[in-house]
C-alpha positions as CSV (number, residue, x, y, z in Angstrom):
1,X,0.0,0.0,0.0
2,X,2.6,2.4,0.5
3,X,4.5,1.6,-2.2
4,X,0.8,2.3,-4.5
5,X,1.0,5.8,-2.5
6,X,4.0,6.6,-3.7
7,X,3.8,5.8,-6.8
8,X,0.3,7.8,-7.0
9,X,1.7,10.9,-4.9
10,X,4.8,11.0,-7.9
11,X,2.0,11.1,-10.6
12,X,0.1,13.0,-9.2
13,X,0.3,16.4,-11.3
14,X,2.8,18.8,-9.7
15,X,1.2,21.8,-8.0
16,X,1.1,25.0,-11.1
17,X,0.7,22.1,-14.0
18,X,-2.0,23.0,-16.1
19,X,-3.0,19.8,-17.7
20,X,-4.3,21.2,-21.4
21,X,-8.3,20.2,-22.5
22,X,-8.6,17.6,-24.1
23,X,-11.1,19.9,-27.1
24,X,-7.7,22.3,-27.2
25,X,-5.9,18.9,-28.1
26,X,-8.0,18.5,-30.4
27,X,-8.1,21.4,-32.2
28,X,-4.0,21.6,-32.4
29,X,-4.1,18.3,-34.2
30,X,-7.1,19.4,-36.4
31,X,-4.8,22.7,-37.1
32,X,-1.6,20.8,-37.5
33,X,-3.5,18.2,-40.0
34,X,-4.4,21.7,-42.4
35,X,-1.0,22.8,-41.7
36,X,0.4,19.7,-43.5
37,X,-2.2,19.8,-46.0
38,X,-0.6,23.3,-47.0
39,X,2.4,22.0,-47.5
40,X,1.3,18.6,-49.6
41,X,0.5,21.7,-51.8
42,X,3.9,23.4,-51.6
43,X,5.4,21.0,-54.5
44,X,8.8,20.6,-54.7
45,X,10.9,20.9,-57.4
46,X,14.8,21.1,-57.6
47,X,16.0,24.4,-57.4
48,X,19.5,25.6,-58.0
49,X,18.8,29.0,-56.3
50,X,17.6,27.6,-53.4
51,X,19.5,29.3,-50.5
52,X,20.0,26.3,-48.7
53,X,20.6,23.2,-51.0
54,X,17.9,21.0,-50.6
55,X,18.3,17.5,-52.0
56,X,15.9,16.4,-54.8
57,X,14.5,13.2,-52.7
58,X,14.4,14.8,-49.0
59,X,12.1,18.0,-50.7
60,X,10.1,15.7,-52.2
61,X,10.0,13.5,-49.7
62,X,8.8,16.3,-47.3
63,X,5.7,17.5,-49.2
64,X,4.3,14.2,-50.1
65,X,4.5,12.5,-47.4
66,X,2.7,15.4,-45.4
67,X,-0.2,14.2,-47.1
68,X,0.6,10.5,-45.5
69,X,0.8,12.0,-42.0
70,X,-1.9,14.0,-42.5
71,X,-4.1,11.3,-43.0
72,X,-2.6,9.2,-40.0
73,X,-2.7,12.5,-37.4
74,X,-6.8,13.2,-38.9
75,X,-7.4,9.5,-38.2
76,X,-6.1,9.8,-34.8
77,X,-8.7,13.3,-34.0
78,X,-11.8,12.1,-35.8
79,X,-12.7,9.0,-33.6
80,X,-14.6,7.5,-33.5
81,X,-14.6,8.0,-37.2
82,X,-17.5,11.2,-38.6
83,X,-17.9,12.7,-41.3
84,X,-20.5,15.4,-42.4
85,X,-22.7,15.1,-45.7
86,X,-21.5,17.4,-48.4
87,X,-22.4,18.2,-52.0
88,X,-19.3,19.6,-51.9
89,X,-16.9,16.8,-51.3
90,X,-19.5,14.1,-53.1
91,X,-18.8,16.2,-55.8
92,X,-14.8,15.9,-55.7
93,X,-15.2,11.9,-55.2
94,X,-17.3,11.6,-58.2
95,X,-14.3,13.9,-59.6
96,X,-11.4,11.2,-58.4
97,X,-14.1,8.4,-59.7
98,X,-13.1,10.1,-63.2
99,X,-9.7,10.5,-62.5
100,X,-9.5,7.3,-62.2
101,X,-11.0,6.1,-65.1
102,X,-9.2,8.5,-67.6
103,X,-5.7,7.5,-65.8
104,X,-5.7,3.4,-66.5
105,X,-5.7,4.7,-70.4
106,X,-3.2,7.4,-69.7
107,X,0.2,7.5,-72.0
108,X,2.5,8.0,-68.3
109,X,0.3,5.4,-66.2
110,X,2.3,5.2,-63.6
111,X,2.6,8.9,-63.3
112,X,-1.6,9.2,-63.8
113,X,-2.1,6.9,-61.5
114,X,0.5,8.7,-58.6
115,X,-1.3,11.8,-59.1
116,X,-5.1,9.8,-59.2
117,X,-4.3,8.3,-55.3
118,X,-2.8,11.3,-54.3
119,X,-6.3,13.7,-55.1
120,X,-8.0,10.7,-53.7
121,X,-5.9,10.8,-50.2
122,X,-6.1,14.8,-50.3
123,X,-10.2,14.0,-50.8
124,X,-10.2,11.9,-48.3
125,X,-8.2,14.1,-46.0
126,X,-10.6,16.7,-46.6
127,X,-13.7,14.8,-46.1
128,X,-12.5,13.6,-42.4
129,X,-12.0,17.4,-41.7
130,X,-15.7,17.8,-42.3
131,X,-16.7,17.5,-38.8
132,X,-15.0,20.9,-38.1
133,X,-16.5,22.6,-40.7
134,X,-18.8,24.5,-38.7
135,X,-16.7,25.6,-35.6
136,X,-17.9,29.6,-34.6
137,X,-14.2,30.4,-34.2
138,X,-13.5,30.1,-37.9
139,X,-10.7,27.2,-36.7
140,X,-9.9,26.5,-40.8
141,X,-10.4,29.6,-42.1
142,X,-7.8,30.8,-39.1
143,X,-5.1,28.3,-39.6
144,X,-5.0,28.5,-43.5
145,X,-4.1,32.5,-42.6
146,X,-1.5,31.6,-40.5
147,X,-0.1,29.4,-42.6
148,X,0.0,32.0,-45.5
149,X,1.5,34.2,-43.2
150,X,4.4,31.7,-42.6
151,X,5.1,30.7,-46.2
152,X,5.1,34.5,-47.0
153,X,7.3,34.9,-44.1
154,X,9.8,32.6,-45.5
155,X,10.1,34.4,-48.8
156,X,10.6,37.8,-47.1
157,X,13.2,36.2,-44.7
158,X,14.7,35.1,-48.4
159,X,14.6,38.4,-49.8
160,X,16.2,40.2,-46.9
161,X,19.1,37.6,-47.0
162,X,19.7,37.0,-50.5
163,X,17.7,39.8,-52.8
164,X,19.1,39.0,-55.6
165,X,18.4,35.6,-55.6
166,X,15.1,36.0,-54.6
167,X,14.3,38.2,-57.3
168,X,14.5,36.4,-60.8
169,X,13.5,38.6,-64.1
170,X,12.8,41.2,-61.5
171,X,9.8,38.8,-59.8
172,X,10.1,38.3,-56.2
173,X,9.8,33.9,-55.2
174,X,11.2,32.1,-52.9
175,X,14.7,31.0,-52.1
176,X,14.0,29.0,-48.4
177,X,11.7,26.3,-50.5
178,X,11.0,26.7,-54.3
179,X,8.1,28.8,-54.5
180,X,7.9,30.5,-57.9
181,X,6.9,33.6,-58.1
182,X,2.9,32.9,-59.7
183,X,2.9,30.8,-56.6
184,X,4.5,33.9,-53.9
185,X,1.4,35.8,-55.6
186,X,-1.0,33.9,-54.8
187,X,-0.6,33.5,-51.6
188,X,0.3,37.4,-50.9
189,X,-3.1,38.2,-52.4
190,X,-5.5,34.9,-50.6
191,X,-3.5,36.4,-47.1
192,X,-4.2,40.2,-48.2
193,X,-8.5,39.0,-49.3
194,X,-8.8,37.1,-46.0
195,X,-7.1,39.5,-43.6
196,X,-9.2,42.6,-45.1
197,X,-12.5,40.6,-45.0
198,X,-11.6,39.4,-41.5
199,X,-10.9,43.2,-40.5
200,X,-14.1,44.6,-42.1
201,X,-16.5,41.9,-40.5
202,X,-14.6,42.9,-36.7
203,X,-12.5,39.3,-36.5
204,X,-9.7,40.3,-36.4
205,X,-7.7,43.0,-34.7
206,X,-6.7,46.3,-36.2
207,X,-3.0,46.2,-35.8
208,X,-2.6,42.3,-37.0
209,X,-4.4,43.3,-39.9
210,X,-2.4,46.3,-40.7
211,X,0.7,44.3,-39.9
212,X,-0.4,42.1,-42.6
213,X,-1.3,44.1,-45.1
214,X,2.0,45.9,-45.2
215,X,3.8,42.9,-45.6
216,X,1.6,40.9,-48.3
217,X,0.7,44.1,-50.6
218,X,4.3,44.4,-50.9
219,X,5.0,41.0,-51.4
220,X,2.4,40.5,-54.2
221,X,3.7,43.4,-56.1
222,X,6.9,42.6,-56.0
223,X,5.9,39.4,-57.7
224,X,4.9,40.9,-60.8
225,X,1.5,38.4,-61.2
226,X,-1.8,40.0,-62.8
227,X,-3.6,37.6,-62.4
228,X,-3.4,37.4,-58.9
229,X,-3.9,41.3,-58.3
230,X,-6.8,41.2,-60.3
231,X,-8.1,37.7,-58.8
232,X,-7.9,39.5,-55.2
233,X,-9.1,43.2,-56.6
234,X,-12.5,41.6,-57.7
235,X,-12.9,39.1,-54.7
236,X,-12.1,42.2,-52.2
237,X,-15.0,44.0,-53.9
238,X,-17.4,41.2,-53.7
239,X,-16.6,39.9,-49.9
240,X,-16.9,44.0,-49.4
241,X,-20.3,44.4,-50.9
242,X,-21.9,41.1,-49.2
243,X,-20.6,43.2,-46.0
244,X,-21.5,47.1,-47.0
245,X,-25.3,47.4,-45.7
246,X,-24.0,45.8,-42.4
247,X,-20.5,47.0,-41.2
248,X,-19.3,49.7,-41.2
249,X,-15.9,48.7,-41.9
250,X,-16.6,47.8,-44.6
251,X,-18.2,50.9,-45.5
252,X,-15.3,53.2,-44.9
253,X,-13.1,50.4,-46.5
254,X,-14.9,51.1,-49.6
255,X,-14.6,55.2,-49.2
256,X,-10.9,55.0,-48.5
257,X,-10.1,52.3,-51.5
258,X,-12.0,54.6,-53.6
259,X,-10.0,57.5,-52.7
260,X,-6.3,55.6,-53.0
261,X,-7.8,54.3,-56.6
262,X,-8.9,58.0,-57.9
263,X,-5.4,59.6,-56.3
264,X,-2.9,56.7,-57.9
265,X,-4.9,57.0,-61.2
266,X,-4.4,60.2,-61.8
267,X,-0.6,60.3,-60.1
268,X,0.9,56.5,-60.6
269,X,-1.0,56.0,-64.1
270,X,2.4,55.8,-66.1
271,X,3.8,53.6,-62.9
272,X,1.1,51.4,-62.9
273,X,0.8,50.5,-66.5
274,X,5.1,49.9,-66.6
275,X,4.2,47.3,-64.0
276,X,1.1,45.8,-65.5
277,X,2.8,45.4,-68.4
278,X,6.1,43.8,-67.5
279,X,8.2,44.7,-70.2
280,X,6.0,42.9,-72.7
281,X,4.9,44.4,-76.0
282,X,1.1,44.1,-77.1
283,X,1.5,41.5,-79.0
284,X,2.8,39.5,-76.1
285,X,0.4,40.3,-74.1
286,X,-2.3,40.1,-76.5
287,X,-1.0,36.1,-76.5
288,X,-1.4,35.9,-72.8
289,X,2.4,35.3,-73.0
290,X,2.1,32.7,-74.9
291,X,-0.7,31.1,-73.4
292,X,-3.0,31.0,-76.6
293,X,-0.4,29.4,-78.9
294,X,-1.1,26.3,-76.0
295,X,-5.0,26.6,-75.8
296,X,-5.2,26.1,-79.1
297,X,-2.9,23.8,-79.8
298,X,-4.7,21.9,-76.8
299,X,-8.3,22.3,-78.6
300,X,-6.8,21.3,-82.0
301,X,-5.9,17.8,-80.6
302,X,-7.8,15.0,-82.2
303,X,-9.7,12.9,-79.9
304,X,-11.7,9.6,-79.4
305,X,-14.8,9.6,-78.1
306,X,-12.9,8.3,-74.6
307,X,-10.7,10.9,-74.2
308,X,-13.4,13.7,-75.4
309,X,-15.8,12.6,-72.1
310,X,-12.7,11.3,-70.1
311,X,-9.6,13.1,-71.4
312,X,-5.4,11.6,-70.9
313,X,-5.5,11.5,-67.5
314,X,-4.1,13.7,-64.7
315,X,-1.0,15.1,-65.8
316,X,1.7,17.9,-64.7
317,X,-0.8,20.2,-66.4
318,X,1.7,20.7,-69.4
319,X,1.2,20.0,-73.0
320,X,3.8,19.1,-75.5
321,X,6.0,20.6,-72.7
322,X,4.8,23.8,-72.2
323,X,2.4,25.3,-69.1
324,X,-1.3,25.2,-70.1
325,X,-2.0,28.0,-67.3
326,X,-5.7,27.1,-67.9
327,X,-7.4,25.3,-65.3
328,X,-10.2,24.9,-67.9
329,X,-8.4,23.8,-70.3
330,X,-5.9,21.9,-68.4
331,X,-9.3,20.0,-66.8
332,X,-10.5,19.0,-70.5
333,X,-7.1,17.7,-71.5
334,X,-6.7,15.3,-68.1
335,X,-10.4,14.5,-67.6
336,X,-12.1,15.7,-70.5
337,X,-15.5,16.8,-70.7
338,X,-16.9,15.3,-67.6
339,X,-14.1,16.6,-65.1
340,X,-14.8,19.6,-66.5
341,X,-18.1,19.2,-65.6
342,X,-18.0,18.1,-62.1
343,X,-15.5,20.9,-61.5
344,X,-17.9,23.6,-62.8
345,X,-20.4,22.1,-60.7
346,X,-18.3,22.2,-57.6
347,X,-17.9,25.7,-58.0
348,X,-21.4,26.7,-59.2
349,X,-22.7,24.9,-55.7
350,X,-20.3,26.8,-53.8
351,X,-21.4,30.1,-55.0
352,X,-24.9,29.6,-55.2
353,X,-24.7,28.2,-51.6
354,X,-22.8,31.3,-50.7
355,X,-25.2,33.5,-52.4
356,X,-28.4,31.9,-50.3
357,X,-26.0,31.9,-46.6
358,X,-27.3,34.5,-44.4
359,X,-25.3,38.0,-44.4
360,X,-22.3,38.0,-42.6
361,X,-17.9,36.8,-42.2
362,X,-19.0,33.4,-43.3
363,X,-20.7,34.5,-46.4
364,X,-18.4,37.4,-47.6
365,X,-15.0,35.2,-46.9
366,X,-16.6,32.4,-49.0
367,X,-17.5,35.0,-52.0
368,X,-13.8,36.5,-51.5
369,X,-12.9,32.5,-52.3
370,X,-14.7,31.8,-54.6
371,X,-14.7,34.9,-56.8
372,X,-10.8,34.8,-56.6
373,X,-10.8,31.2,-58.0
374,X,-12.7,31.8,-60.7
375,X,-10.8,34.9,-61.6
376,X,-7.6,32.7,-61.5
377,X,-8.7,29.9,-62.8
378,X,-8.4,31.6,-66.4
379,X,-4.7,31.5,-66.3
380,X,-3.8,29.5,-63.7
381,X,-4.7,25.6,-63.1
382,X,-5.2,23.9,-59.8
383,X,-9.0,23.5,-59.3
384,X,-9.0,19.8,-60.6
385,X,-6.0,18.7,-58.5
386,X,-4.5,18.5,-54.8
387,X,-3.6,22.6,-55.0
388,X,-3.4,25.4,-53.2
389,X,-6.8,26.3,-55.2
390,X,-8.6,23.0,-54.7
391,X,-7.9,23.5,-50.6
392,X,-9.3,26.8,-50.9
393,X,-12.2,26.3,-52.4
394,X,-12.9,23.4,-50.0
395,X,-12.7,26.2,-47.2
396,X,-15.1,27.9,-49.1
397,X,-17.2,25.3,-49.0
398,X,-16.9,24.7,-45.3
399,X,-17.8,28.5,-44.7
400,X,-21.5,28.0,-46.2
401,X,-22.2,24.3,-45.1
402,X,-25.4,24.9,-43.1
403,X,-24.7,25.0,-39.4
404,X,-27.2,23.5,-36.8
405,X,-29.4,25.8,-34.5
406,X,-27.8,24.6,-31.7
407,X,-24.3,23.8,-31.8
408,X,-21.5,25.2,-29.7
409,X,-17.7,25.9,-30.2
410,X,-17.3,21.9,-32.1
C-alpha cells in the first residue's frame, strides 16, 4: 500500500501544472492536420537558387509525405470516425471516380495513377475534416491564414538575406523552398482577401491586420502576377459588398479604396501600367504570353470519343512541354468533358450556396474564395487537383455548409 502511494503521490500532477483540455488537443491536431495539408500543396521541385541546398529526394519526400501523416494525425482526432454530408466533397469523389477512369488509359500510367491516389488521399483528407467545418471560431479559415502568413514569411526572410536571388527577371519567389513567383502571388493576395474581409466583418484585430497588409501588398507586387492582383481586386470588392449594408468597416473600406484608386490614377498612371505590363509588347500580351499558342494547340488535338468525355489522365498540367496555365483547359485535357463538368459544378454549388448563406464573415469570406478562383482559374490551373486552389475552395465550402441551431464551439 505504500509503495501504491507513492507511486500515485509521484503522478500525481505537480502543483502549477495546467494539464491542457482535451477539445484544445484536439483542435491543435485538427490545425496541425491543415497545416500539413498546406504544405502537400507546396510542391517541390529542384532548385538551384535555393539558398539552402535541398536534396531532390528529401524535398520531395517532405511535401508528399505530409499528405501521409496527414491522414494518420486526422485518423487519430476524428474517432470514433465522422464525417458530415456534403455536396461539396460528393462532388470531388465523383471527380477522383473520373480521375481514375481516364488515368488506366493514360500515356505516363504510372505517373496518372501517382497523381489519381494522391487527389484521392487529399479527398479523403478533406472529407475527415468535415466535422470541423462548422466551428464559430472560424478554426480553418484561421489556420489556413497563419499558414499564409508563414510561407510568406519565409520568402521575405529570403529576400532580406539573399535579394538578388530572390528576385529572378525582377519577380520576387522564394529562395527557403522553391516557391515560384505565380505561386509567392497567390498567396500574398489569398493572405491580403482574408485579412481585409476578417478586419471589415470585426474578426480580427486592427494592428494584426495592418501588420499584414503591409507585408503581403508588398509581397504581391513585388511578384509581378496580374492575375493574382486582379483575382484579389475583384474578390475584395465582392466579400466588401456582401458586408456594405451591415458594417461599417466595410463601409469606410470602400470610401478609402475609392479614394487611394482615384489619387494613384491620376498620379501613378504611367507607374502602374510599366508594371502591368512587364516589359512585354502588345503583341505579347495580347497572346497571354504565350498562353493561346497552347489553348489552341490543346483544342486542335484529335480525340476519341474516350478521351473527349474522359480526357489523358491527370498530368503535370503541361502540353507538349509547355504550361497550359488554364485550369479549364488543363481540366479537359486530363479528364475531359466530364471533369470539366464536375469541376464547374463544384464551384457553381459553392457560390450559389454562398449566395443563399445568411449576411455576414461566413458569407463574404466564401464570396472572397470563390470569386478569386474563378478569376484565377483563367490563367492558372489547380481547381481539378490536390492545389493550393482545390484546398481553398474546399474552405469555401466549409464557410457555407449549413450550421445546426444549436451547436457550440465543435
Amino acid at each position: 500500500m505504500n509503495a501504491l502511494a507513492t507511486l500515485g503521490a509521484r503522478l500525481a500532477p505537480k502543483p502549477g501544472f495546467r494539464a491542457v483540455p482535451p477539445e484544445r488537443r484536439r483542435r491543435r491536431r485538427v490545425q496541425l492536420v491543415w497545416a500539413l495539408m498546406v504544405m502537400n500543396v507546396l510542391t517541390f521541385f529542384p532548385d538551384s537558387r535555393l539558398l539552402v541546398p535541398i536534396p531532390s529526394a528529401l524535398g520531395r519526400l517532405i511535401a508528399q509525405g505530409s499528405l501521409l501523416l496527414a491522414l494518420v494525425l486526422v485518423l487519430t482526432v476524428n474517432r470514433p470516425l465522422r464525417v458530415r454530408p456534403s455536396v461539396f466533397i460528393f462532388l470531388a469523389s465523383l471527380l477522383v471516380t473520373e480521375a481514375v477512369i481516364s488515368s488506366l488509359r493514360a500515356e505516363f500510367l504510372v505517373g496518372a495513377l501517382y497523381r489519381s491516389g494522391r487527389l484521392m488521399v487529399f479527398v479523403l483528407v478533406l472529407w475527415m475534416l468535415t466535422p470541423w467545418w462548422t466551428r464559430r471560431d472560424l478554426l480553418l479559415v484561421r489556420t489556413h491564414l497563419m499558414m499564409l502568413w508563414a510561407v510568406i514569411g519565409t520568402v521575405v526572410a529570403g529576400l532580406l538575406v539573399s535579394p538578388g536571388g530572390a528576385l529572378v527577371d525582377d519577380r520576387l519567389t522564394g529562395i527557403l523552398w522553391p516557391i515560384p513567383a505565380t505561386q509567392v502571388g497567390h498567396y500574398a493576395a489569398v493572405a491580403t482577401g482574408l485579412t481585409a474581409v476578417l478586419w471589415m466583418a470585426g474578426l480580427l484585430r486592427r494592428e494584426v491586420a495592418l501588420v499584414s497588409v503591409l507585408v503581403t501588398i508588398p509581397v504581391l507586387l513585388l511578384t509581378h502576377t496580374r492575375t493574382a492582383l486582379i483575382a484579389m481586386l475583384v474578390g475584395g470588392i465582392v466579400a466588401g459588398l456582401s458586408l456594405f449594408t451591415a458594417r461599417s468597416r466595410a463601409r469606410r473600406t470602400f470610401a478609402i479604396a475609392i479614394g487611394v484608386f482615384s489619387v494613384g490614377a491620376l498620379t501613378l498612371g504611367s507607374a502602374v501600367t510599366t508594371w502591368l505590363s512587364r516589359g512585354q509588347d502588345t503583341e505579347q500580351v495580347t497572346a497571354l504570353t504565350g498562353r493561346r499558342l497552347v489553348w489552341e494547340a490543346i483544342l486542335a488535338q484529335p480525340r476519341t470519343t474516350f478521351e473527349t468525355l474522359f480526357g489523358f489522365g491527370l498530368s503535370n498540367k503541361s502540353f507538349t512541354g509547355l504550361p497550359i496555365d488554364s485550369n479549364w483547359l488543363g481540366t479537359y485535357y486530363d479528364v475531359g468533358l466530364l471533369g470539366a463538368a464536375i469541376n464547374i459544378a463544384m464551384v457553381l454549388f459553392v457560390f450559389i450556396a454562398a449566395w443563399f448563406t445568411p449576411q455576414g464573415p461566413r458569407r463574404a469570406l466564401a464570396l472572397f474564395i470563390v470569386a478569386y478562383c474563378v478569376v484565377a482559374s483563367f490563367t492558372e490551373t489547380g481547381l481539378s487537383e490536390a492545389s493550393p486552389y482545390f484546398l481553398e475552395l474546399t474552405l469555401a465550402a466549409s464557410l457555407v455548409f449549413p450550421r445546426p441551431s444549436r451547436e457550440g464551439g465543435s
